[in-house]
C-alpha positions as CSV (number, residue, x, y, z in Angstrom):
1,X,34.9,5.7,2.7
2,X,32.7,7.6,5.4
3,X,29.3,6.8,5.7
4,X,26.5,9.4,6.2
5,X,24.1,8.6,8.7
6,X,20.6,9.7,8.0
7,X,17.8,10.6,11.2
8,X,15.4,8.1,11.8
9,X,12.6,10.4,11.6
10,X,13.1,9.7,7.7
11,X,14.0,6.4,7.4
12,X,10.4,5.5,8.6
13,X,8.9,7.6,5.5
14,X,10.9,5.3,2.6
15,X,9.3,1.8,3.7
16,X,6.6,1.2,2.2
17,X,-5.5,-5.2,8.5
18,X,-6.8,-8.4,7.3
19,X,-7.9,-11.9,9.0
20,X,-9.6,-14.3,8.1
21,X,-10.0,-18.1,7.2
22,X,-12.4,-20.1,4.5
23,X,-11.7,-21.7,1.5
24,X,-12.3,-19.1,-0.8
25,X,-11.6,-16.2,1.4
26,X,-10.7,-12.7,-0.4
27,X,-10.1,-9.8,1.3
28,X,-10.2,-6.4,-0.4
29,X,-8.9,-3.1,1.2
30,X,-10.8,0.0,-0.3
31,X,-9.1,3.3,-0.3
32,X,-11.3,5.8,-1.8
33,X,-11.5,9.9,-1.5
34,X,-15.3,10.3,-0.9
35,X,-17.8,8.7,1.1
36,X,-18.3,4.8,0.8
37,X,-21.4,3.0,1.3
38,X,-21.1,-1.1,1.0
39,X,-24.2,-2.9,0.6
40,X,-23.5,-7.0,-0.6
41,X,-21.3,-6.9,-3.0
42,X,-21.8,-3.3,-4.0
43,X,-19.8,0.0,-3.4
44,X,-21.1,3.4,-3.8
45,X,-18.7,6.0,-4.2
46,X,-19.6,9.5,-3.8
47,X,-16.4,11.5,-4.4
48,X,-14.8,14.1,-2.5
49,X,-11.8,15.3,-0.8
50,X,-12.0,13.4,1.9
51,X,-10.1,10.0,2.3
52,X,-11.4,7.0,3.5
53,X,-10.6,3.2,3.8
54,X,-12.8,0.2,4.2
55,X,-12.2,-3.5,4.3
56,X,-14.3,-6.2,3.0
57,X,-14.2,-10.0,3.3
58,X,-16.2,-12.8,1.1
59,X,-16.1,-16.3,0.7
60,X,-17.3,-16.4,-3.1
61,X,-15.3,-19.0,-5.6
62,X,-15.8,-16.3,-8.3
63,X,-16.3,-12.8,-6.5
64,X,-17.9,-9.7,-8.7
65,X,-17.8,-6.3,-7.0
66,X,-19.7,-3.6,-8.5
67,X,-18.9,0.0,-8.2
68,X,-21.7,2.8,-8.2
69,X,-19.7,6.2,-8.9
70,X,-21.9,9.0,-8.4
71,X,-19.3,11.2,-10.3
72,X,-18.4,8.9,-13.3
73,X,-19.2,5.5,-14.8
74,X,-19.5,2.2,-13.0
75,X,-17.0,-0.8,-13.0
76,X,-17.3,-4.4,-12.4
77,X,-14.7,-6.0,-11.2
78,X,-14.2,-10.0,-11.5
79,X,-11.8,-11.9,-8.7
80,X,-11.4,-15.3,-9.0
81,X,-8.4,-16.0,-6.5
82,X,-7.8,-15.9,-3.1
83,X,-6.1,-13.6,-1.3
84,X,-5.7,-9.5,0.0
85,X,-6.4,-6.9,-3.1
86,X,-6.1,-2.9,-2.6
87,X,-9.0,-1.4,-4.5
88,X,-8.3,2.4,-5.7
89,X,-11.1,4.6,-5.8
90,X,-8.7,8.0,-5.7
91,X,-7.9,10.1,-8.6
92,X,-4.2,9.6,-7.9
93,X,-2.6,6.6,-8.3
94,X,-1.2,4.4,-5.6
95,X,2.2,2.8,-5.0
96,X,3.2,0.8,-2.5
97,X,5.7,-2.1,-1.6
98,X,6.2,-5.1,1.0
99,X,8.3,-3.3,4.2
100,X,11.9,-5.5,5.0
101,X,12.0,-5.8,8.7
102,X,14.9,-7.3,8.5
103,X,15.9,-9.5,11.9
104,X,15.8,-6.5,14.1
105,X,12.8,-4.7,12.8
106,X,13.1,-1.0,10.8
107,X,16.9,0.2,10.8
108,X,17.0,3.7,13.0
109,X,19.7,5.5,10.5
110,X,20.3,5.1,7.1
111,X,23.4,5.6,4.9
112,X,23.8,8.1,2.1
113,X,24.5,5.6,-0.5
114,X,21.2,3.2,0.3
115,X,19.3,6.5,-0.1
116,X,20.3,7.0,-3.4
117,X,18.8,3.7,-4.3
118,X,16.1,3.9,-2.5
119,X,15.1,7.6,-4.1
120,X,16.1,6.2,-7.8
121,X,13.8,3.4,-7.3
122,X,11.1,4.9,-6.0
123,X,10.6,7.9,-8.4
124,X,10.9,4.8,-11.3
125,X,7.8,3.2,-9.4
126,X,5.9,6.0,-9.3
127,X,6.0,5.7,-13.3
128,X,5.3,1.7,-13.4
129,X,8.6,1.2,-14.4
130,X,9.6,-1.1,-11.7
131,X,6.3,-2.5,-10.4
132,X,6.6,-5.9,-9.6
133,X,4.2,-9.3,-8.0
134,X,7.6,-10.7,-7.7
135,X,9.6,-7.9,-5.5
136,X,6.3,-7.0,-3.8
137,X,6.6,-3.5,-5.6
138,X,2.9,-2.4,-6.5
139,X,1.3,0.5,-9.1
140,X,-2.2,0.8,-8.5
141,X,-3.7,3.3,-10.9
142,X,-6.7,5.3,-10.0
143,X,-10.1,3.3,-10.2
144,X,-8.0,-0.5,-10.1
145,X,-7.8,-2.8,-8.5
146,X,-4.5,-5.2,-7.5
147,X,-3.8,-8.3,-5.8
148,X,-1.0,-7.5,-3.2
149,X,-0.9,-10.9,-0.9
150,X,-2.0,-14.2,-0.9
151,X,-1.5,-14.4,3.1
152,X,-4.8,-13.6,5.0
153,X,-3.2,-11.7,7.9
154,X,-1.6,-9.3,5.4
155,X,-1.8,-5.8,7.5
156,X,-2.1,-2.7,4.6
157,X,-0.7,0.5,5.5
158,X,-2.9,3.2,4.0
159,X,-1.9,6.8,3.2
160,X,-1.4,9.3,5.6
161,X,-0.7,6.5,7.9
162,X,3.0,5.4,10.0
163,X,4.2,2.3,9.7
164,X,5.0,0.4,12.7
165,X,8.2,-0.3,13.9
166,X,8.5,-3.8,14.9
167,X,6.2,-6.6,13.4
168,X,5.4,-9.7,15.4
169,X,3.5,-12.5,14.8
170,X,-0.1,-12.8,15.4
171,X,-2.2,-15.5,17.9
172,X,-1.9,-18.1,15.3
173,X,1.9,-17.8,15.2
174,X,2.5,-16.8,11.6
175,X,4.3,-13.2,11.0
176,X,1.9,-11.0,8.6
177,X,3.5,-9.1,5.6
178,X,3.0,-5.4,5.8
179,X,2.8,-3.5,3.2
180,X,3.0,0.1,3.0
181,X,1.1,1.7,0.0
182,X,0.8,5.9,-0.6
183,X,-0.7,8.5,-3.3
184,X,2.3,9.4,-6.1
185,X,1.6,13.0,-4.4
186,X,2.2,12.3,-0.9
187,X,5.3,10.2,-1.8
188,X,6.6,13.2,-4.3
189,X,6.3,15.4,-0.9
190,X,8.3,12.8,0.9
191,X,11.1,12.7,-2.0
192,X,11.2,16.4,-1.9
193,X,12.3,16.4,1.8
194,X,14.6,13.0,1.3
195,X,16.4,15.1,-2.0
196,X,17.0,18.1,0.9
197,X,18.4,16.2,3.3
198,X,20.5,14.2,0.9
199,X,22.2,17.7,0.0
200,X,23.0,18.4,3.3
201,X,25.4,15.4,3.8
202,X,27.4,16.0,0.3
């Protein structure tokens, strides 16, 4: 059977930065649309169309981060292990998943069939069906937060943002994971061009 090739210009859309050392060390990655003002271990929001990202590091046992929402109620929320979290302070929802490098880093084409699976799956993720800690598949409602890695070098890939092509291992030797994480409307845009493409090679 003949295998359709797709560009490499796409392929980079379907896969989907933090240091630091201590023993309680927690890591939280803030995407929010408004400004963000951080001051201890309180956020204030002030919502608007404009998308920004923040990260924050502590070394608390017990960590509680409060949120000041100048457009809607406040939220505590209570971390107790280590590790990287995405906090989402959009209205849209946010999925994302770890990005397979494989040996030789992202793959520059694509076939027709491993499309398919990779649209199927994707449009089931971006109703929570297939969200999973194990397969490094994430759903990050609005106003949540998630634990995505327990690795401190974890590199997050916001929205709006590429996702590098090779990944190498940082000055302490150890390979980060990267995961790639984007708004359920960006990644409807993306499926829309994947679904034209796809009916250009049947």
């Amino acid at each position: 059977m003949k295998k359709h090739i797709i560009p490499a210009s796409l392929v980079a859309m379907l896969f989907a930065a933090c240091s630091g050392s201590g023993t309680h060390q927690k890591t939280i990655v803030v995407m929010a649309s408004g400004q963000l003002t951080v001051t201890d271990k309180t956020i204030k929001l002030e919502p608007s169309f404009s998308h920004n990202e923040q990260t924050l590091n502590f070394t608390d046992d017990k960590l509680s981060l409060t949120l000041q929402n100048t457009d809607g109620p406040g939220k505590t929320f209570d971390l107790t292990e280590n590790g990287v979290y995405v906090l989402n302070l959009q209205k849209d929802t946010l999925i994302g998943g770890l990005v397979n490098y494989g040996s030789t880093g992202i793959p520059g084409s694509i076939t027709a069939e491993k499309l398919d699976h990779i649209i199927d799956s994707t449009k089931l993720l971006m109703q929570g069906l297939n969200a999973s800690d194990a397969k490094r598949t994430y759903f990050i409602p609005p106003f949540s937060i998630k634990k995505v890695g327990a690795k401190s070098n974890t590199k997050i890939i916001g929205s709006f943002k590429g996702i590098p092509y090779s990944n190498e291992a940082d000055g302490s030797g150890s390979i980060p994971d990267v995961i790639k994480f984007s708004t359920n409307k960006e990644k409807r845009e993306t499926l829309k061009d994947l679904e034209e493409e796809k009916t250009k090679i049947k």
